[in-house]
C-alpha positions in Angstrom: 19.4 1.8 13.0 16.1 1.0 11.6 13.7 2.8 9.1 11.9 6.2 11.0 8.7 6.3 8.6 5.5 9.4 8.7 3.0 8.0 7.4 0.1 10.9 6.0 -3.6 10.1 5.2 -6.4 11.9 5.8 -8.7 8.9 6.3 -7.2 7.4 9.8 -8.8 3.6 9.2 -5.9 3.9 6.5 -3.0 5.1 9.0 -3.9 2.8 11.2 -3.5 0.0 8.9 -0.4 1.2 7.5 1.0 1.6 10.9 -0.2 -1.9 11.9 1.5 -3.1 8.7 5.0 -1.5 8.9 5.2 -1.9 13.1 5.1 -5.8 12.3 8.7 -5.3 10.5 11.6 -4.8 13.2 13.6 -2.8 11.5 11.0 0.0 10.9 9.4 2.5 13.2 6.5 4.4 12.4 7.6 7.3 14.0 4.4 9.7 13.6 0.9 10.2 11.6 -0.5 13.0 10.1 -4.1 13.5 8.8 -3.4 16.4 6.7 -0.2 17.7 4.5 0.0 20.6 6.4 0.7 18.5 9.2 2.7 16.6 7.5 5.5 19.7 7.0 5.8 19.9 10.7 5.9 16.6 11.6 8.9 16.3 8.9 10.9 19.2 11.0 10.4 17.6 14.7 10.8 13.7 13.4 13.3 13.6 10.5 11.6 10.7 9.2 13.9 8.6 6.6 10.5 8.0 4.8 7.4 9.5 4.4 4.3 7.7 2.9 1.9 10.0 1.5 -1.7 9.7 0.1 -1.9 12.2 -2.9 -5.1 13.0 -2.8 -6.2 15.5 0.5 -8.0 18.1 1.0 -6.4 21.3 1.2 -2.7 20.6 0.2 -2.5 17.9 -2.0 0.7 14.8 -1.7 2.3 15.7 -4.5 3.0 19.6 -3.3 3.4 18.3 0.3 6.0 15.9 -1.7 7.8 19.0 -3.3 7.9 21.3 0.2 9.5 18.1 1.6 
């Protein structure tokens, strides 16, 4: 079974990069994106990611609390 990654940034050139970088690996699977933190909590629940990458700096709730609520 292969790495189930969220990855969370709330510029999407970035996601999309990341994405593009980690779907080139086979055993990981970018299994969702989120644009904000808040997001990011929900996504968590329905997904179950084994990791999540996290920009720290967003608007609202920050990476680091997101990080914490995780």
């Amino acid at each position: 079974m292969g790495m189930r990654v969220l990855v969370v940034d709330d510029h999407k050139i970035m996601r999309e990069g990341l994405r593009s970088l980690l779907e080139k690996q086979p055993d990981i699977e970018v299994v969702a994106e989120a644009e904000s933190a808040r997001e990011a909590l929900k996504l968590v629940e329905e997904f179950m990611p084994n990791l999540v990458i996290i920009d720290v700096v967003m608007p609202s709730l920050n990476g680091i609390e997101a990080t914490r609520r995780i």
